[in-house]
C-alpha positions as CSV (number, residue, x, y, z in Angstrom):
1,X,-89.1,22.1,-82.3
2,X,-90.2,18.8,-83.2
3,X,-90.1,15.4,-81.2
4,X,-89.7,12.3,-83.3
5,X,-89.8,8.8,-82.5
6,X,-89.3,5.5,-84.1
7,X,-92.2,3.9,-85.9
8,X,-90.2,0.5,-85.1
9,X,-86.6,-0.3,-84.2
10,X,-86.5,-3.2,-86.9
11,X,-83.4,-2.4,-88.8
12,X,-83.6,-3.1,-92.7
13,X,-80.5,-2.5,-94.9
14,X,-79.3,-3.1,-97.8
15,X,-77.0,-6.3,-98.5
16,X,-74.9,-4.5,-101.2
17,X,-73.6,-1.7,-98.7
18,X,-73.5,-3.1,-95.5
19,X,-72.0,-7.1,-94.1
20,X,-74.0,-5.7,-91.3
21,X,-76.0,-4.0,-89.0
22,X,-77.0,-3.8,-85.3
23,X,-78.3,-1.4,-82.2
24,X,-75.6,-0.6,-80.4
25,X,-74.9,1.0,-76.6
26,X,-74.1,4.1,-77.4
27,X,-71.4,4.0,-74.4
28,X,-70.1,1.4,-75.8
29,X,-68.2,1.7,-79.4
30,X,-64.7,2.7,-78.5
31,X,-64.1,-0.5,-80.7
32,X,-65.8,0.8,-83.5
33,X,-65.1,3.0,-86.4
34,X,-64.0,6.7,-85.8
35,X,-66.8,7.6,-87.6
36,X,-69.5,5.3,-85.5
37,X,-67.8,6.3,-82.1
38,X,-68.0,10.1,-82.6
39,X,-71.7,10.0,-83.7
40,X,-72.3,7.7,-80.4
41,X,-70.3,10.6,-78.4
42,X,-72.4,13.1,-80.5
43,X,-75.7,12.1,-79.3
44,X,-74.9,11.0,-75.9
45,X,-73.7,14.7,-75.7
46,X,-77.2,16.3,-76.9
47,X,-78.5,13.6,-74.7
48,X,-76.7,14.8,-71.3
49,X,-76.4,18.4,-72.4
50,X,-79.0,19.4,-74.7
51,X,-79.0,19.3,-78.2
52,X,-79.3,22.8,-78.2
53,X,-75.6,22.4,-77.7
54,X,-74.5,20.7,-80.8
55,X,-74.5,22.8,-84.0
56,X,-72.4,23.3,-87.0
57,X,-69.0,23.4,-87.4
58,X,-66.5,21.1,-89.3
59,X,-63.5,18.7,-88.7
60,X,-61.9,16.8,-90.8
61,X,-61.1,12.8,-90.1
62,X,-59.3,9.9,-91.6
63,X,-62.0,7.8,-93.0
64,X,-62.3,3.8,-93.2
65,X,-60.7,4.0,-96.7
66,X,-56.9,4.6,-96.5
67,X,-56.0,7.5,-97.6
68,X,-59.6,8.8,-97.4
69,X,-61.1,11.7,-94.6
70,X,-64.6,12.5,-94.1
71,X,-65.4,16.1,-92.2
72,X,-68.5,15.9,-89.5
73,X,-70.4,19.2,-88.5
74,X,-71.3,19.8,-85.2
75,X,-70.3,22.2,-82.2
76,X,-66.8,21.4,-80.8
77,X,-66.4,19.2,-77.8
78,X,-64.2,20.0,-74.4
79,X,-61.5,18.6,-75.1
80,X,-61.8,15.3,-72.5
81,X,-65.6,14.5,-75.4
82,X,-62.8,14.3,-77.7
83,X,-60.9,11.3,-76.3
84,X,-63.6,9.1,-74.4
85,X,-67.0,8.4,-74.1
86,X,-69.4,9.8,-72.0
């Protein structure tokens, strides 16, 4: 197993892709994309339970775009990880 770490938390991006970008409270992005808030469940999951706990497995999403899905891996959820965050 390996332990990583930031080098810095200084956030460069690029212009083109993004209007934006900023750390956020991982408790905190209920108001944020589908996308954003399951990733932020995601890791506050592996961070509570172990991320020994979250592996592959596939769901399929509607996506910013309408019309548009995007399918994340990772080990299911109870179902109450599903609806809120931790």
């Amino acid at each position: 197993m390996y332990i990583i770490s930031p080098l810095t938390y200084d956030i460069n991006f690029c212009t083109q892709e993004c209007l934006r970008c900023e750390w956020l409270e991982l408790t905190k992005t209920s108001s944020t994309t589908p996308i954003t808030s399951r990733l932020a469940r995601l890791l506050l999951h592996g961070l509570n339970q172990g991320f020994d706990k979250i592996d592959q497995a596939m769901e399929e999403l509607p996506a910013v775009y309408s019309g548009r899905f995007y399918q994340p891996f990772h080990r299911t959820f109870f179902t109450n990880h599903k609806t809120s965050c931790l």
